[in-house]
C-alpha positions in Angstrom: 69.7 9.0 30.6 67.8 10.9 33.2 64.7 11.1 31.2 61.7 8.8 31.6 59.6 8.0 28.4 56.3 8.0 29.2 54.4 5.9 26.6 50.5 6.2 26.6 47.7 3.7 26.2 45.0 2.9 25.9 43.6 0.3 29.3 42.1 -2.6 27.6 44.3 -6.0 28.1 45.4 -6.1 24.7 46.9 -2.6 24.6 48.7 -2.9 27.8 50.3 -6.2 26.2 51.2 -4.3 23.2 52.7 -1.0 25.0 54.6 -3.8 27.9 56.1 -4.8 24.6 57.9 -1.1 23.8 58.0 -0.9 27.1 60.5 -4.2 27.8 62.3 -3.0 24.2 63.1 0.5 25.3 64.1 -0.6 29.0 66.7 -3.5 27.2 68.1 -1.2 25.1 68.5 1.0 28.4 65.6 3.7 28.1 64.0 3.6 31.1 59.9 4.4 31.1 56.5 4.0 32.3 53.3 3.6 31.1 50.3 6.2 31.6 46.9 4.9 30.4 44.7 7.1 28.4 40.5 6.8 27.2 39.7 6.8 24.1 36.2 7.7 22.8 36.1 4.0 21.1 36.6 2.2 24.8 33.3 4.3 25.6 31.0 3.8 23.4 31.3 -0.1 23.7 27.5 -0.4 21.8 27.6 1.0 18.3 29.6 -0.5 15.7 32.7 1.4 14.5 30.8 1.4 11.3 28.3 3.9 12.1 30.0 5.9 14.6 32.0 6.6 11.3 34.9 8.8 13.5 38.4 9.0 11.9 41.2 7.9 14.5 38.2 7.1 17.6 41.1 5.2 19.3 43.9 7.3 18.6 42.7 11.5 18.9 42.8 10.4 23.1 46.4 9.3 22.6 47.4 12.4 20.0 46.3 14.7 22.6 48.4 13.5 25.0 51.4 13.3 22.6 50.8 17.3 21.6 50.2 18.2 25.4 53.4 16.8 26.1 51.5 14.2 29.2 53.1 11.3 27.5 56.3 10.7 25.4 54.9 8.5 23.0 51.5 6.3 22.0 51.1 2.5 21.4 48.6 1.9 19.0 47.4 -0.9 16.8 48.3 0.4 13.1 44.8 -1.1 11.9 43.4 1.8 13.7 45.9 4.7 12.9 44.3 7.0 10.8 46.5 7.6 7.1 47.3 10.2 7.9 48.7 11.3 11.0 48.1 14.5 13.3 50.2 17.4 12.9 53.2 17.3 15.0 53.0 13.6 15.2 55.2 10.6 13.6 56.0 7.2 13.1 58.8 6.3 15.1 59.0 2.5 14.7 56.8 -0.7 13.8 57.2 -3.6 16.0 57.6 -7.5 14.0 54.1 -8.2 13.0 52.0 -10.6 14.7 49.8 -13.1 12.9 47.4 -11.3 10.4 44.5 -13.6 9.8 41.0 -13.2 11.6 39.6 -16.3 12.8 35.7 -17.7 13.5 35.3 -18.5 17.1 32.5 -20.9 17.4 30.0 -20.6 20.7 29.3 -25.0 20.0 30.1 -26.2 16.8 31.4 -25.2 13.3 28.5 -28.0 11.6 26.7 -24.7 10.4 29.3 -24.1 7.5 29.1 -27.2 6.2 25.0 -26.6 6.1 23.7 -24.2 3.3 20.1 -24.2 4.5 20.9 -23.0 8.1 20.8 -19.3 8.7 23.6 -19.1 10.9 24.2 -16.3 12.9 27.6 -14.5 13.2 28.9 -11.5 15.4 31.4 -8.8 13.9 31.9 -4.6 15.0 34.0 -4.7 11.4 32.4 -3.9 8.2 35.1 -5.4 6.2 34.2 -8.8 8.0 30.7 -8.2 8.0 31.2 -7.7 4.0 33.7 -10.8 3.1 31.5 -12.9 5.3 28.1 -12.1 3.8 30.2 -12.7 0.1 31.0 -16.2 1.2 27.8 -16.8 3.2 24.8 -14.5 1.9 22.5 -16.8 3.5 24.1 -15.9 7.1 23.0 -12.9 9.7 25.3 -11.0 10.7 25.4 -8.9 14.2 27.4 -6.0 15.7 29.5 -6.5 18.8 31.7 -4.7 20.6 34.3 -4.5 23.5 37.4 -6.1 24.3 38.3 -9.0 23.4 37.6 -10.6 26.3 34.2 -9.2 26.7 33.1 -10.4 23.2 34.1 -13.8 23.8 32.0 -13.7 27.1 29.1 -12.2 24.6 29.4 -14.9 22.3 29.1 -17.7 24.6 26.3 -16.0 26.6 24.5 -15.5 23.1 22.3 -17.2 20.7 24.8 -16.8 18.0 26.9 -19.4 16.3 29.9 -17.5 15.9 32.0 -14.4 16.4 34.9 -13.1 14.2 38.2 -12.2 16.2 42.1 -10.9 15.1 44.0 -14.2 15.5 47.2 -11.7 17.0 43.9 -10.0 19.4 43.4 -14.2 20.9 47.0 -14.7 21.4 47.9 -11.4 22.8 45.9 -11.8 25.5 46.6 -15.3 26.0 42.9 -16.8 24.4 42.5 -20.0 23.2 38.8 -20.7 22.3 37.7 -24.2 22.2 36.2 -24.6 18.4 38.5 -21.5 16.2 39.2 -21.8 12.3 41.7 -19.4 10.9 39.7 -17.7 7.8 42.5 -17.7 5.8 40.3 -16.5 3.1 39.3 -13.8 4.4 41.8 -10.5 3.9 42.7 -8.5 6.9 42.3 -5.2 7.6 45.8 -2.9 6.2 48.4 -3.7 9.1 46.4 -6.2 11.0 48.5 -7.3 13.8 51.3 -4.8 13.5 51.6 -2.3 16.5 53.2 1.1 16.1 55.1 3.5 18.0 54.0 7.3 17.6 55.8 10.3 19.0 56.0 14.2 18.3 57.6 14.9 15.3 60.7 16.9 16.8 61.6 14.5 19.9 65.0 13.2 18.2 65.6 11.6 21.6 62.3 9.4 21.1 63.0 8.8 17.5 66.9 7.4 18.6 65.6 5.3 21.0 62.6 3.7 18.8 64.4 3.6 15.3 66.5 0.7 17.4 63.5 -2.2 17.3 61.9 -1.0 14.0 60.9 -4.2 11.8 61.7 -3.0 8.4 60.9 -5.9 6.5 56.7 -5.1 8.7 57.4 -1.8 8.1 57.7 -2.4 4.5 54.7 -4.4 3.8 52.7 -2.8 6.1 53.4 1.1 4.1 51.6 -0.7 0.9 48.9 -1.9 3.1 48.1 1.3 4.2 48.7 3.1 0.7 46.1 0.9 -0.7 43.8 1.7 1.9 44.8 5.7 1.8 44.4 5.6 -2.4 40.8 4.1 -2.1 39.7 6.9 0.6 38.1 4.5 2.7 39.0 5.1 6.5 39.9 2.4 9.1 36.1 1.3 9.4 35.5 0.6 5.4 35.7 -2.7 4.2 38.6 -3.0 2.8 40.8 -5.8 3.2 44.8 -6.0 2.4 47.9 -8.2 3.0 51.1 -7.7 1.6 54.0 -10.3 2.1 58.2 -10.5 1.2 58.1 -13.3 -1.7 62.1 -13.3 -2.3 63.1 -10.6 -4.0 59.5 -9.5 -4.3 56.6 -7.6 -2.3 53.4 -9.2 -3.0 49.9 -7.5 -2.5 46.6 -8.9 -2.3 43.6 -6.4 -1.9 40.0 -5.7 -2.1 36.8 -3.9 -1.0 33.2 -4.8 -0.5 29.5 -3.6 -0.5 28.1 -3.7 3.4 26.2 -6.5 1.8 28.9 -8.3 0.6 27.3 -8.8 -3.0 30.0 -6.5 -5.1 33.5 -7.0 -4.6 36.7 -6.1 -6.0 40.1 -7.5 -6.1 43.3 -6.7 -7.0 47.0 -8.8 -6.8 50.0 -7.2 -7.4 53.7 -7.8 -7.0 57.2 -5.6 -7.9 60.1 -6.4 -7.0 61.3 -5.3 -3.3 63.6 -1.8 -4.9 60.6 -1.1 -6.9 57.4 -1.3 -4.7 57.6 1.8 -3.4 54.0 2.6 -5.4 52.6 -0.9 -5.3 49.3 0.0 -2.5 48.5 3.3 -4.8 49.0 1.7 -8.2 46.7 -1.1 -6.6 43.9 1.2 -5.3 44.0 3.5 -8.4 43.4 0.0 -10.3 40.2 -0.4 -8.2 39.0 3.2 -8.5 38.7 3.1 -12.2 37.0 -0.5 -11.8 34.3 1.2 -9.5 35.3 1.3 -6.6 34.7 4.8 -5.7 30.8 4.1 -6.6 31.3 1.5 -3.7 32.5 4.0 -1.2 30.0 6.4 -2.4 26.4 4.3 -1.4 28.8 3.6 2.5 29.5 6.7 2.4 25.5 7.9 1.5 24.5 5.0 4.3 23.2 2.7 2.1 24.1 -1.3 1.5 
């Protein structure tokens, strides 16, 4: 193969680990390729919470563009962040083994606040959907926006009057983190495809799609489509709070899912399983359960800007 598969980034540590990881798969299988970083318009802004900048795909478009220019061969991305629907001209190719899912607390001293109704702790979060389970567990907490990298939020949290920041469990060991004082919120749902990355390519690169169909995880792949369905049926975008894990039970796909006010004080849930030949609808039957439970009046006040 003379060709060289350019795959595009995005320049923060944890998406250079993440595209090194297609990178080493394609080179193994014999592909040889490169990597070419590319900005996105969410590694600019690094003030306003993805929330209220409210822009479908902010660290993806950067990465499209490329793609449909023809600069780079394919994109790296973390799924969380792919929009639903994807760009003209522009596919899934292949979804690596997923990572761990969870979010976790990192604590600046000590975690003696959650044991402590009467203190008004203070946590950090850029996500709405953590901002919104947290305040339903803790309505008594503050919560505050950060942003950045990984790295540069843990250096804001110690460097901060706050008691706490939430982080992506895979986003800490990516990079290599390991936080003194972490708890792994177990109760707490990720966001749809937390800690699964994907491969993106134009739609008629056939060479692309040989190579990448090779290290596709179908058993992420699978659980990671219902995800995303639920997420697409309730209209919500990558920034809404909406949570949702699905998992391989045996023969069955399980789903857990839900979404929140901002304020965390209405919430909806839904659990679901089918077995695995029949779960081909289970993140649209699931949303469509919500939606006539009211969860389109929930979308509707985010949506209008109010909590």
């Amino acid at each position: 193969m003379s060709r060289v598969l350019r795959i595009g980034t995005r320049d923060s540590e944890l998406a250079l680990w993440q595209a090194l990881q297609v990178k080493d798969r394609l080179e193994t299988l014999g592909a040889p390729a490169e990597l070419v970083h590319v900005k996105s318009a969410g590694d600019q802004d690094l003030h306003t919470p993805l929330y209220q900048i409210g822009t479908v795909g902010i660290f993806t478009r950067a990465l499209d563009s490329a793609l449909l220019e023809g600069t780079i061969d394919v994109a790296v991305h973390s799924l969380k962040d792919v929009p639903t629907e994807p760009a003209e001209g522009i596919a899934q190719v292949a979804v690596l083994s997923r990572g761990p899912a969870y979010d976790v607390l990192v604590a600046r001293k000590d975690m003696e606040f959650l044991e402590n109704p009467d203190h008004p702790a203070r946590i950090a979060t850029g996500s709405l959907r953590r901002k919104a389970q947290w305040l339903n567990r803790y309505p008594h907490h503050e919560v505050f926006p950060i942003r950045g990298n990984v790295g540069s939020r843990l250096s804001k949290l110690m460097e901060s009057n706050w008691d706490g920041a939430i982080f992506a469990q895979a986003g800490l060991e990516r990079i290599g983190a390991h936080p003194d004082l972490t708890l792994t919120l177990n109760w707490m749902l990720p966001a749809p495809a937390q800690g699964a990355i994907v491969v993106m390519a134009r739609s008629g690169d056939t060479e692309c799609f040989e190579w990448c169909r090779q290290f596709n995880d179908q058993a992420t792949t699978l659980c990671v489509r219902q995800e995303r369905d639920f997420l697409k049926g309730l209209e919500g975008g990558c920034a809404a709070p909406i949570g949702a894990w699905a998992w391989i039970d045996g023969e069955q796909l399980r789903l857990r899912g839900n979404i929140l006010s901002p304020d965390g004080k209405q919430k909806l849930e839904a659990e679901t399983a089918a077995t695995i030949g029949d779960s081909f609808d289970l993140g649209r039957d699931a949303a469509a359960g919500l939606m006539v439970r009211g969860a389109g009046m929930i979308l509707s006040t985010i949506r209008n800007g109010k909590s």
